[in-house]
KEKE-3310 file (N, C-alpha, C; in steps of 0.2 Angstrom, whole numbers, plus 5000, padded with zeros to 4 digits):
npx = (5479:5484:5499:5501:5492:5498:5504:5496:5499:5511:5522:5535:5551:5553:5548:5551:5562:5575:5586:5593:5605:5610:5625:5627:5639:5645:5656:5661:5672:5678:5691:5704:5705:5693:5686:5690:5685:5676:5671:5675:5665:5657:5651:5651:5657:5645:5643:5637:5644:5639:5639:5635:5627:5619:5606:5600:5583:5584:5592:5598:5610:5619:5618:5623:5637:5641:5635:5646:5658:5655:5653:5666:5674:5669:5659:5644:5637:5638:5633:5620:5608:5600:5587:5581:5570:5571:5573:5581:5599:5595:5589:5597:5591:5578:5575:5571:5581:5588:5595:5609:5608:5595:5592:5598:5594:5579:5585:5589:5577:5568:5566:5556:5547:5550:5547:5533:5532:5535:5525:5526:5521:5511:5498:5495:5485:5478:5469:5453:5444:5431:5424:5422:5432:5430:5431:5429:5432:5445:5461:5469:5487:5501:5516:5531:5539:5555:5569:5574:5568:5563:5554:5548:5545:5531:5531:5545:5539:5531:5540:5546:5537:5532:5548:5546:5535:5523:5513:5499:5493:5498:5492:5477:5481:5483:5469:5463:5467:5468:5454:5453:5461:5457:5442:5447:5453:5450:5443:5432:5420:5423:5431:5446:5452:5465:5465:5470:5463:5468:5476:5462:5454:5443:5432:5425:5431:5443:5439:5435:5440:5441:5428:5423:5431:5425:5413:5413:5421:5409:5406:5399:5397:5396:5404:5416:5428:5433:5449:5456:5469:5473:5482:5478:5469:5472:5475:5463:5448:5437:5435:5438:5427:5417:5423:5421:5408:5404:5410:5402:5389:5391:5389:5399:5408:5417:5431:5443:5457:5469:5468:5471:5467:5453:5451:5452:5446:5433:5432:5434:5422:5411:5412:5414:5409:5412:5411:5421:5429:5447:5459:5474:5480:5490:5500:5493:5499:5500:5489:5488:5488:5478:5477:5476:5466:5456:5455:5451:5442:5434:5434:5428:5417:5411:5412:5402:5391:5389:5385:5395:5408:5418:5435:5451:5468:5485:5484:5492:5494:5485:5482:5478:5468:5460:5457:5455:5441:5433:5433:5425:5428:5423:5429:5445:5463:5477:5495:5493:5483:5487:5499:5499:5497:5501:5486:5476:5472:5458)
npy = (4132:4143:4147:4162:4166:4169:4182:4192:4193:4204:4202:4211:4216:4206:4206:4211:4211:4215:4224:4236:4241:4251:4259:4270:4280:4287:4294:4298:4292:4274:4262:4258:4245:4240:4245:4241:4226:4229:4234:4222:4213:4218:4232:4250:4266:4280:4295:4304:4299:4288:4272:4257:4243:4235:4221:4204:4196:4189:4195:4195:4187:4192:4203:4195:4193:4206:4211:4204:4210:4222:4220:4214:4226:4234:4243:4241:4245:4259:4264:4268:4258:4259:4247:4248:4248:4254:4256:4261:4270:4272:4287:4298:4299:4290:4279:4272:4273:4262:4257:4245:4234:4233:4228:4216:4206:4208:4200:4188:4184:4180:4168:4165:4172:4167:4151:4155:4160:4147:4139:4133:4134:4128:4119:4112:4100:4096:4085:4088:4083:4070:4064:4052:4051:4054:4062:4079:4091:4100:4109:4122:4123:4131:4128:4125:4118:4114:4115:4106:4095:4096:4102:4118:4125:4132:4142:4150:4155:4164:4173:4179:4180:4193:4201:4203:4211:4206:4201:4203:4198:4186:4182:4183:4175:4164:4161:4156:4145:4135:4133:4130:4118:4108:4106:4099:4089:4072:4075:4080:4089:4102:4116:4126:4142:4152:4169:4188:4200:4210:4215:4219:4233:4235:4223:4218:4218:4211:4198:4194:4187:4175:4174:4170:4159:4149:4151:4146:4133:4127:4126:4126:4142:4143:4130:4135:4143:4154:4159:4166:4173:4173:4182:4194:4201:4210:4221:4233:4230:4233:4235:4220:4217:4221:4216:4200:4200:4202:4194:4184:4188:4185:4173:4164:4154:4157:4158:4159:4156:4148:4149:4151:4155:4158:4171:4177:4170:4174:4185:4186:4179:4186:4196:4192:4181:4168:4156:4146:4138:4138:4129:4129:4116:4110:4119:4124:4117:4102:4089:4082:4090:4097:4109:4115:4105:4114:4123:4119:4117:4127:4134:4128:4127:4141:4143:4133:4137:4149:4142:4139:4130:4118:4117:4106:4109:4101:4088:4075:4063:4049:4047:4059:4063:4056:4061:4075:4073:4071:4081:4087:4091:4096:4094:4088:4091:4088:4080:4065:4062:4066:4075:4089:4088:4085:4082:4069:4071:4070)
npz = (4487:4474:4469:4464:4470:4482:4478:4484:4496:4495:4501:4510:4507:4499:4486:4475:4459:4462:4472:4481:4488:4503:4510:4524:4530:4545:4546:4527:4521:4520:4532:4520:4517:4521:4511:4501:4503:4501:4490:4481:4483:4476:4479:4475:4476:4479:4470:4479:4492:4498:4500:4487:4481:4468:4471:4466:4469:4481:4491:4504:4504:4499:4509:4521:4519:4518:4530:4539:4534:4540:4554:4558:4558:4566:4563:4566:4573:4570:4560:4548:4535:4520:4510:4497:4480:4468:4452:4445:4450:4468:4474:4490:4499:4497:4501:4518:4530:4542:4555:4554:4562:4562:4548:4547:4557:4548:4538:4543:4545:4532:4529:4528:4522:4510:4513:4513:4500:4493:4495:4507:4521:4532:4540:4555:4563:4577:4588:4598:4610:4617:4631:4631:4622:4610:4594:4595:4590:4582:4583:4573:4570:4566:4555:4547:4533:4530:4519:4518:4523:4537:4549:4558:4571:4577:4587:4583:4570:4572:4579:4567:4559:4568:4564:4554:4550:4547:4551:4552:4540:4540:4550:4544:4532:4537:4543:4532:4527:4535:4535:4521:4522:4532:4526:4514:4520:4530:4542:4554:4563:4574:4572:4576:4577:4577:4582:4582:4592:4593:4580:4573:4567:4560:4559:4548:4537:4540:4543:4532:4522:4529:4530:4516:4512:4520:4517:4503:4505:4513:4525:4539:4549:4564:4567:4565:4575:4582:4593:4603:4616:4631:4634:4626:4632:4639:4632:4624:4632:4628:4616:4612:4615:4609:4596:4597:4598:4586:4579:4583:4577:4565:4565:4569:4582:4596:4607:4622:4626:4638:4649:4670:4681:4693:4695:4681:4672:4678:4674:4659:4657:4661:4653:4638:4636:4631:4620:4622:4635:4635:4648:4653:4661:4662:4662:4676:4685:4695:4694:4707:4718:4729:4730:4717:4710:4715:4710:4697:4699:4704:4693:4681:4687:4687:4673:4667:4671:4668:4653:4645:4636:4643:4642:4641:4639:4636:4642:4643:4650:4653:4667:4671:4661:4667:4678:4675:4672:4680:4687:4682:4667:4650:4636:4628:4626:4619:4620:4625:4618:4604:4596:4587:4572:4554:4540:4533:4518:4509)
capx = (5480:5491:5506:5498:5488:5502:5507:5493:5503:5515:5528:5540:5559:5554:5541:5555:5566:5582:5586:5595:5609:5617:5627:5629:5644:5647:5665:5665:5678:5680:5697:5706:5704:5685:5684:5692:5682:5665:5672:5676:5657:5650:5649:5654:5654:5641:5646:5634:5647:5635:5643:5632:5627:5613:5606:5595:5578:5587:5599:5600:5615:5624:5619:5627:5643:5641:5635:5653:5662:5653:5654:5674:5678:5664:5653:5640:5633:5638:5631:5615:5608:5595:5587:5577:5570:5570:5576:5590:5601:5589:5593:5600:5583:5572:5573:5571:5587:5588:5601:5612:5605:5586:5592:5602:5585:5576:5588:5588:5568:5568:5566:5548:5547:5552:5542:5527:5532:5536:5520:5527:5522:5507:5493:5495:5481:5479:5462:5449:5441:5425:5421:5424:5438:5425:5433:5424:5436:5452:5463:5475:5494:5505:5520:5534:5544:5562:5569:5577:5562:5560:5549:5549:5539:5524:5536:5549:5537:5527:5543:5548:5532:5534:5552:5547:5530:5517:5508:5492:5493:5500:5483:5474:5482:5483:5464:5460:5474:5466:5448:5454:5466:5451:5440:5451:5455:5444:5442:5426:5418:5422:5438:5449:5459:5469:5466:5471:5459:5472:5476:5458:5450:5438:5430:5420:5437:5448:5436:5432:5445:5439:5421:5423:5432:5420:5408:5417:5421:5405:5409:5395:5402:5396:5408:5423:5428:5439:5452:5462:5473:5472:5485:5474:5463:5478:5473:5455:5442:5429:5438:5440:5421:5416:5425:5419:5400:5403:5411:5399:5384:5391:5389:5407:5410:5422:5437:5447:5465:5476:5466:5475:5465:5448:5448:5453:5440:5425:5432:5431:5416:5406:5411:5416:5403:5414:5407:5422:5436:5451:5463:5481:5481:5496:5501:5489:5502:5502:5486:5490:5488:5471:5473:5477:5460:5450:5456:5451:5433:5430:5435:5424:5409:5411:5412:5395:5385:5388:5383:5399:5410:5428:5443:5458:5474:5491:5481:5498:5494:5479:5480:5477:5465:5455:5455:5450:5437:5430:5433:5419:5429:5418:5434:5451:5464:5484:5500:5491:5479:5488:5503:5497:5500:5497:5482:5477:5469:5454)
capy = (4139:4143:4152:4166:4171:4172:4187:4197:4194:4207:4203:4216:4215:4199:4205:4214:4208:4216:4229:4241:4241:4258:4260:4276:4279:4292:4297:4298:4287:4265:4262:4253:4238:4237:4249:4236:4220:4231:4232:4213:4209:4223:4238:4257:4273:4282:4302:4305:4297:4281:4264:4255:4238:4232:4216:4200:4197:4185:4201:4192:4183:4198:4205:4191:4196:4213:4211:4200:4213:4228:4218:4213:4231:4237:4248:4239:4250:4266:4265:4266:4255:4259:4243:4251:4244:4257:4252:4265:4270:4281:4295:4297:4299:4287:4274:4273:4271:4259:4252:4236:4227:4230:4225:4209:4205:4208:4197:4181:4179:4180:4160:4165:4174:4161:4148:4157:4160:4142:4134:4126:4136:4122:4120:4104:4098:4094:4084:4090:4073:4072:4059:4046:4051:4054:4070:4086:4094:4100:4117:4121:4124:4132:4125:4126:4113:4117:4113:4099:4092:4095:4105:4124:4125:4140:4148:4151:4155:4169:4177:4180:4185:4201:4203:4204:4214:4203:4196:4203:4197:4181:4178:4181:4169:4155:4157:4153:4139:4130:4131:4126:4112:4106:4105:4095:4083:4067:4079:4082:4093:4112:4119:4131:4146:4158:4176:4190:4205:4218:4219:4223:4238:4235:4214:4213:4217:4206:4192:4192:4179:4168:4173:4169:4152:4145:4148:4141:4128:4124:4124:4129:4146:4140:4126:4136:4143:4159:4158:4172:4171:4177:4191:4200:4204:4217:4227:4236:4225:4237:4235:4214:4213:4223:4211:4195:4202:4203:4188:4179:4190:4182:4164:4161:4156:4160:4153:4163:4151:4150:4152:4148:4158:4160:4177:4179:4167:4174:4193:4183:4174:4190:4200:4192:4177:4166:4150:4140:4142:4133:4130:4125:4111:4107:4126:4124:4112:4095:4087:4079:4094:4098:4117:4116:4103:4116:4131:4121:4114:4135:4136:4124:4130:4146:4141:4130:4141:4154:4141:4139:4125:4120:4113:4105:4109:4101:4083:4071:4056:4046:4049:4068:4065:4052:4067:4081:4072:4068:4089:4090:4095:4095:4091:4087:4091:4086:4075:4060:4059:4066:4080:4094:4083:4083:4080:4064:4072:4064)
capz = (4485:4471:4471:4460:4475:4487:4478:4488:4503:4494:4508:4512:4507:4493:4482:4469:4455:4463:4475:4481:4497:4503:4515:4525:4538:4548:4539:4521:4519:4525:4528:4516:4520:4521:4506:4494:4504:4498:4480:4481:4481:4472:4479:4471:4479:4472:4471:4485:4495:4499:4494:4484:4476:4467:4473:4466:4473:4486:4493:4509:4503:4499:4514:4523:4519:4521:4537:4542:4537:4546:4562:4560:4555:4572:4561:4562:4578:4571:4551:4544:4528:4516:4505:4490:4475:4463:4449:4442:4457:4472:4479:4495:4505:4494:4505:4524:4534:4546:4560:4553:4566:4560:4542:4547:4558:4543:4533:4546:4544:4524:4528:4533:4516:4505:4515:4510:4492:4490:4499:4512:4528:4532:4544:4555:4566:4585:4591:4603:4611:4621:4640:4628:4617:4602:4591:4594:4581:4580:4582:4569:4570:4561:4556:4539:4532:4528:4510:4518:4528:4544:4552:4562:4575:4579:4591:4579:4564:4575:4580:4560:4557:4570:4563:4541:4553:4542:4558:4550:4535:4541:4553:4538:4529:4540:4544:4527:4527:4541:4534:4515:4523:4535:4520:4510:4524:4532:4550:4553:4568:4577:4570:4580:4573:4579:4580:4586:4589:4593:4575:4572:4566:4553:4559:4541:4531:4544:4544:4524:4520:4533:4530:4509:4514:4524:4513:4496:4505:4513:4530:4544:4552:4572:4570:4564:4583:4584:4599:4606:4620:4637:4633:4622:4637:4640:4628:4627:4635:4626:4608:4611:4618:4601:4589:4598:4598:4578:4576:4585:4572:4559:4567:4572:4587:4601:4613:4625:4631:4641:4659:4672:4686:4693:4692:4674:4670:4680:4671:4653:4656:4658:4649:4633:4634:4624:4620:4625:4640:4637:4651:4652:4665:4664:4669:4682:4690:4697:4697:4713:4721:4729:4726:4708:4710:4719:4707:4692:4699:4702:4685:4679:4691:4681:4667:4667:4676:4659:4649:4642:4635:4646:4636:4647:4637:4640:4642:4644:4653:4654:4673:4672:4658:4671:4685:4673:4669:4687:4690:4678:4661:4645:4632:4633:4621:4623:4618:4628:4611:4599:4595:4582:4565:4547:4540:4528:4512:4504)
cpx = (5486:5496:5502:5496:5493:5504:5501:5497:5506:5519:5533:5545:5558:5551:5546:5557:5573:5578:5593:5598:5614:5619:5631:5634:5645:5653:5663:5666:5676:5687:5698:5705:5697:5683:5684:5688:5675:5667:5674:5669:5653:5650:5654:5653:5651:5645:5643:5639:5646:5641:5637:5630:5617:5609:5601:5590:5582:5593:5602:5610:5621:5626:5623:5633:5646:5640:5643:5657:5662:5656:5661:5676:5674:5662:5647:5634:5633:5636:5623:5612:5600:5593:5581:5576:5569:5574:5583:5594:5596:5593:5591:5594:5578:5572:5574:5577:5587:5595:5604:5609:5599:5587:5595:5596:5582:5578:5588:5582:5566:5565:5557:5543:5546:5548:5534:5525:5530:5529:5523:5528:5514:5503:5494:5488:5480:5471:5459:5445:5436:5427:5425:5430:5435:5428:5427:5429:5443:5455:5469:5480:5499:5512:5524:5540:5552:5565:5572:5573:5560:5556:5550:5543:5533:5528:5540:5544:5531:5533:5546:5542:5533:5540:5549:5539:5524:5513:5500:5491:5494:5492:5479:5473:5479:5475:5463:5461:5471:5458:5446:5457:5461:5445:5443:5452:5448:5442:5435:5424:5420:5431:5440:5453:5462:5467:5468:5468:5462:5474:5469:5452:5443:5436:5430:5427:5442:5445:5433:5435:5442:5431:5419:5427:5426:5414:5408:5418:5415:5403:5404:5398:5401:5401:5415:5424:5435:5442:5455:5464:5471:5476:5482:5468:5468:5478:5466:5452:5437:5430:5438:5433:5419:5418:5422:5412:5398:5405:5406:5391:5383:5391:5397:5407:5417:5425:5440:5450:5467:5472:5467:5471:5458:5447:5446:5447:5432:5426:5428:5425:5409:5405:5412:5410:5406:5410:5410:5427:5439:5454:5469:5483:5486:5502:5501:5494:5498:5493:5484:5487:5481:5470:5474:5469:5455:5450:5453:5443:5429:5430:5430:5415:5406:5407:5404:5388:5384:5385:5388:5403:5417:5432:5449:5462:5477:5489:5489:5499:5487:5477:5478:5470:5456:5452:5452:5443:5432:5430:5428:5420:5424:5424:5441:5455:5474:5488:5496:5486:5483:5495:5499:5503:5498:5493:5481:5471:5463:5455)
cpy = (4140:4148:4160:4170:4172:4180:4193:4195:4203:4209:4207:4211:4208:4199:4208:4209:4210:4222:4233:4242:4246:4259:4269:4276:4284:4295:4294:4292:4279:4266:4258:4248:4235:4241:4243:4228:4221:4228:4224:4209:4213:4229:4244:4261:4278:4292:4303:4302:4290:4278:4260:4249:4237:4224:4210:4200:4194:4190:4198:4187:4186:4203:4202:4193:4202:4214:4210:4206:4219:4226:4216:4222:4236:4243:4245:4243:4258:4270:4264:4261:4258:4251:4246:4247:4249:4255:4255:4267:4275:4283:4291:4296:4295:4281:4276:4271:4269:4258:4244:4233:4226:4226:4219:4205:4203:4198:4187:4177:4179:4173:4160:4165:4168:4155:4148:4157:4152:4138:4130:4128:4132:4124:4112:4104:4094:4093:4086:4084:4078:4068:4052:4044:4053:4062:4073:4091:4093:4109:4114:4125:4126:4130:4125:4121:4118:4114:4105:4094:4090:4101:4109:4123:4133:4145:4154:4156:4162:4175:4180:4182:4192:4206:4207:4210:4212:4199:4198:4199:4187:4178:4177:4177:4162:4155:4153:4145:4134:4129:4127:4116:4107:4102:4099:4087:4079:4071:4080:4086:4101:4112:4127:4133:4151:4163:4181:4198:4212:4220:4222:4227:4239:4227:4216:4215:4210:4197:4189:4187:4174:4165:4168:4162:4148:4144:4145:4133:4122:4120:4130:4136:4145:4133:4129:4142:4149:4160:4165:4168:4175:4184:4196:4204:4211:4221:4231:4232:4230:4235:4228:4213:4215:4218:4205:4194:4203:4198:4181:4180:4187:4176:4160:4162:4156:4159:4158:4155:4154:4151:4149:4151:4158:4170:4181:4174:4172:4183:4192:4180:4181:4195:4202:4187:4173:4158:4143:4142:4137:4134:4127:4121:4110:4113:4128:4120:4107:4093:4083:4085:4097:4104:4118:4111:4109:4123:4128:4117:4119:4136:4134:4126:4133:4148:4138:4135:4147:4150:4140:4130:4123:4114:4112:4106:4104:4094:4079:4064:4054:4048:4057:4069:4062:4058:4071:4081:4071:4076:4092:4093:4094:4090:4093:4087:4090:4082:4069:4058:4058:4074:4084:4089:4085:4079:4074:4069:4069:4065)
cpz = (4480:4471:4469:4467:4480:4485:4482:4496:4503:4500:4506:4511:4502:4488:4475:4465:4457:4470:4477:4488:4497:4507:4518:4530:4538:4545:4532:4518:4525:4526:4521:4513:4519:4514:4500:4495:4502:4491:4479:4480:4480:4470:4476:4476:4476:4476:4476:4494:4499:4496:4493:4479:4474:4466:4469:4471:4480:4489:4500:4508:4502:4506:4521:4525:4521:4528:4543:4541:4540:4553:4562:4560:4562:4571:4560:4567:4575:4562:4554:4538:4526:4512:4501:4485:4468:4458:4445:4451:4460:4473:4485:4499:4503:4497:4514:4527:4539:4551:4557:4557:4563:4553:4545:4553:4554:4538:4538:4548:4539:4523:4528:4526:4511:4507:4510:4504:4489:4493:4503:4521:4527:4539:4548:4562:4573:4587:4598:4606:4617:4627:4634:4622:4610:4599:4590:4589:4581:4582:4579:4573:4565:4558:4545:4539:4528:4522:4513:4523:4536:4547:4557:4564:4576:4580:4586:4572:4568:4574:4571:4557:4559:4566:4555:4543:4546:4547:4555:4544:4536:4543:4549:4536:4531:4541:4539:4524:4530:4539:4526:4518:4528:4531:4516:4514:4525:4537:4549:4563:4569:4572:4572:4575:4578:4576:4583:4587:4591:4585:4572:4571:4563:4554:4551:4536:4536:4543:4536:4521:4521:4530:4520:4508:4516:4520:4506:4501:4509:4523:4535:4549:4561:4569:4567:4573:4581:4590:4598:4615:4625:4636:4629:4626:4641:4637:4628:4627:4629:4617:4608:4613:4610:4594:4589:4595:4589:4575:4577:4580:4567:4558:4567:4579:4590:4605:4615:4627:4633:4648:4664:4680:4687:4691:4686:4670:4671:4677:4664:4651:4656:4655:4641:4632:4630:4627:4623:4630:4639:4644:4651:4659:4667:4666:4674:4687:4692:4697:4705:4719:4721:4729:4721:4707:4711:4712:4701:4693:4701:4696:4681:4681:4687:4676:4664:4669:4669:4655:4642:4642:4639:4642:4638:4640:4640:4643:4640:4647:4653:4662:4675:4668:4664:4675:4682:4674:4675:4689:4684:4670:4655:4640:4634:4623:4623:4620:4622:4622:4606:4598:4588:4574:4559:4545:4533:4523:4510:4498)
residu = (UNK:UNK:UNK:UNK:UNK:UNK:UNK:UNK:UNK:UNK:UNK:UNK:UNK:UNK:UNK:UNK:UNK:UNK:UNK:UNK:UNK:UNK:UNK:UNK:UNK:UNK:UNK:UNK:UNK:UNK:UNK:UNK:UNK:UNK:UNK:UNK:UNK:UNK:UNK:UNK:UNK:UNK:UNK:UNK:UNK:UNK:UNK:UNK:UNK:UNK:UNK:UNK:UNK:UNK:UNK:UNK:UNK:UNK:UNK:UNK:UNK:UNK:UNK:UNK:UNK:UNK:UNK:UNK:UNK:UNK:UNK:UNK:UNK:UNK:UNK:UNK:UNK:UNK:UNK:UNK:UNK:UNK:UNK:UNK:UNK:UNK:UNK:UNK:UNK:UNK:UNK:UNK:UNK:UNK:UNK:UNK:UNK:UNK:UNK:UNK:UNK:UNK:UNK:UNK:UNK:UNK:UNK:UNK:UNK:UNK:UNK:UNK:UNK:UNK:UNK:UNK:UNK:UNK:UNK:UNK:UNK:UNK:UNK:UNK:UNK:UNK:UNK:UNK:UNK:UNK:UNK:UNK:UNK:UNK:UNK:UNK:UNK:UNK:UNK:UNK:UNK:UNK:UNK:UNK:UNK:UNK:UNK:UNK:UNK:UNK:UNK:UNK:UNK:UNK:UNK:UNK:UNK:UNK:UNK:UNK:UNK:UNK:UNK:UNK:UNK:UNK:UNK:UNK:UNK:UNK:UNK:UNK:UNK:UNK:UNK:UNK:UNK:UNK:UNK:UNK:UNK:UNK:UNK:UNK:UNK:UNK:UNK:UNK:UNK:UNK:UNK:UNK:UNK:UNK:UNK:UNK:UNK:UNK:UNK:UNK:UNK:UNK:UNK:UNK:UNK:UNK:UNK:UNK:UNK:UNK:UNK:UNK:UNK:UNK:UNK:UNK:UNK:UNK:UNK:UNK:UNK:UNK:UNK:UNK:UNK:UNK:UNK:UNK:UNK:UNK:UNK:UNK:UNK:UNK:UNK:UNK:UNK:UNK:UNK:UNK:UNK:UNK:UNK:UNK:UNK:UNK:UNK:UNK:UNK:UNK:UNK:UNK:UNK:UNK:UNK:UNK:UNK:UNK:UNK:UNK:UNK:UNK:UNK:UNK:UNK:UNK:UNK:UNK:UNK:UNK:UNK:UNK:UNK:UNK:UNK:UNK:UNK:UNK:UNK:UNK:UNK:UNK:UNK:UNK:UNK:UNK:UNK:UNK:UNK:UNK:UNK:UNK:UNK:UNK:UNK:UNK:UNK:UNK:UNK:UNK:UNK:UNK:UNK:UNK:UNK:UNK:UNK:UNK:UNK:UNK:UNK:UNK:UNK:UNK:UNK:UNK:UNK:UNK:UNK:UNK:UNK:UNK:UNK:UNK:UNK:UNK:UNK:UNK:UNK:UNK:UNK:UNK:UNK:UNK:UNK:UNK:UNK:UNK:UNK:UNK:UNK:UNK:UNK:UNK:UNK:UNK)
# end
């Protein structure tokens, strides 16, 4: 994908040439002290009594500073800030006025931004194996390399999403990510993505990326498999049956994770029908343990009995994978095959 197209992200707080940092304080006046360490790195007091600098695309670095000396001088509870990007000075009301905290928030997940500008928030690759180990596909991973090459984890790279509030736009992306990068690679089978159907409202806009990928690059939509997570069943059952029942029209199929329960299973099994159940086995505790056995050969019963596919998560030793497999699991997916990796290109 080339850079060109990231600019449809139009990520919040990076997509300018400059901007615009005002700081409001309850008094008027800074004292002295802080008034002359503003003027030191930029800023003026505009007549309106704001103080104000105008910053390069990258403001993070100014605000950096800015931040250090609010927090030494303990205004950083009792101020507002504007970031703006108009181009002559705004007025006073033209941008939205935040709490320091939200901007300095803001300012320590730019890493997220820039990632994405530069290509290097990536898709890595964790197999799904059969009875015999044969790959039934794959689910992707999100994952961003750092300018100096090591690599952030999912965790991390979700929470900065919510922070820069691009998690839609993000999912989007990465479907496409993961069906272009799949494509590209030797992998061959079902491929798992990530979705999440609380953001949405509208499936045939939500799913158009994915749906305009899959078929550029030629890619059967029953083997592309939309996952959601158990916590999305927290939301409207009526609004998550609805998106499934559309996702599934369009021939994509469907995985609920993360089930750790009979109950949650035999709720998701009939009422959402999905095609595959993961579980997290290794949440389930100990295999050794005959009710952690019994809880997940109800699972499994389930499961079968819909017509549906089960997928052990969390698959870490050969010995767990031995036992799944003897409690009836269909596929197995875990660090004992393989860690979510980078894929080899053809």
């Amino acid at each position: 994908m080339s850079k060109s197209k990231h600019k449809s992200f139009n990520l919040p707080y990076l997509q300018h040439d400059s901007y615009w940092l005002s700081l409001f304080a309850e008094s008027e006046n800074f004292a002295p002290n802080i008034s002359n360490e503003l003027k030191e790195i930029g800023y003026y007091k505009a007549v309106d009594g704001r103080w104000v600098i105008k910053t390069p695309r990258q403001w993070s670095d100014i605000w950096s500073v800015t931040y250090s000396i609010l927090k030494r001088a303990r205004l950083a509870d009792v101020m507002e800030v504007s970031l703006t990007t108009d181009s002559d000075l705004p007025m006073p009301e033209s941008g939205e006025r935040k709490k320091v905290i939200a901007i300095q928030t803001i300012a320590e997940n730019l890493w997220l931004g820039e990632a994405l500008h530069e290509e290097r928030v990536l898709c890595y690759f964790q197999p799904i194996v059969g009875e015999k180990q044969k790959i039934f596909g794959f689910e992707s991973f999100v994952r961003a390399k750092n300018l100096d090459g090591s690599i952030i984890g999912g965790d991390k790279i979700i929470k900065a999403s919510k922070a820069l509030n691009i998690e839609y736009m993000m999912d989007r992306h990465l479907q496409v990510q993961a069906v272009k990068t799949f494509a590209e690679s030797d992998c061959t089978g079902f491929l798992f993505v990530n979705f999440f159907p609380g953001f949405i409202h509208r499936p045939s806009v939500y799913l158009e990326g994915l749906s305009e990928a899959a078929k550029l690059f030629g890619i059967v939509p029953k083997h592309l498999v939309l996952e959601f997570t158990r916590s999305e069943t927290k939301r409207d059952m009526k609004h998550l049956k609805s998106v499934c029942d559309y996702a599934r029209q369009q021939g994509y199929s469907v995985a609920v994770d993360d089930i750790i329960t009979v109950d949650s299973a035999k709720t998701l099994v009939s009422d959402i029908k999905p095609d595959f159940v993961k579980i997290d086995s290794h949440a389930l505790g100990s295999l050794d343990s005959q009710l952690t056995r019994n809880i997940i050969s109800q699972i499994v019963e389930l499961v079968h009995a819909s017509g549906s596919t089960i997928i052990a998560e969390g698959v870490e030793t050969e010995e767990a994978y031995e036992q799944l497999k003897l409690l009836g699991v269909d596929l197995f997916q875990g660090y004992y095959f393989s860690p979510p990796a980078p894929i080899t290109k053809t």
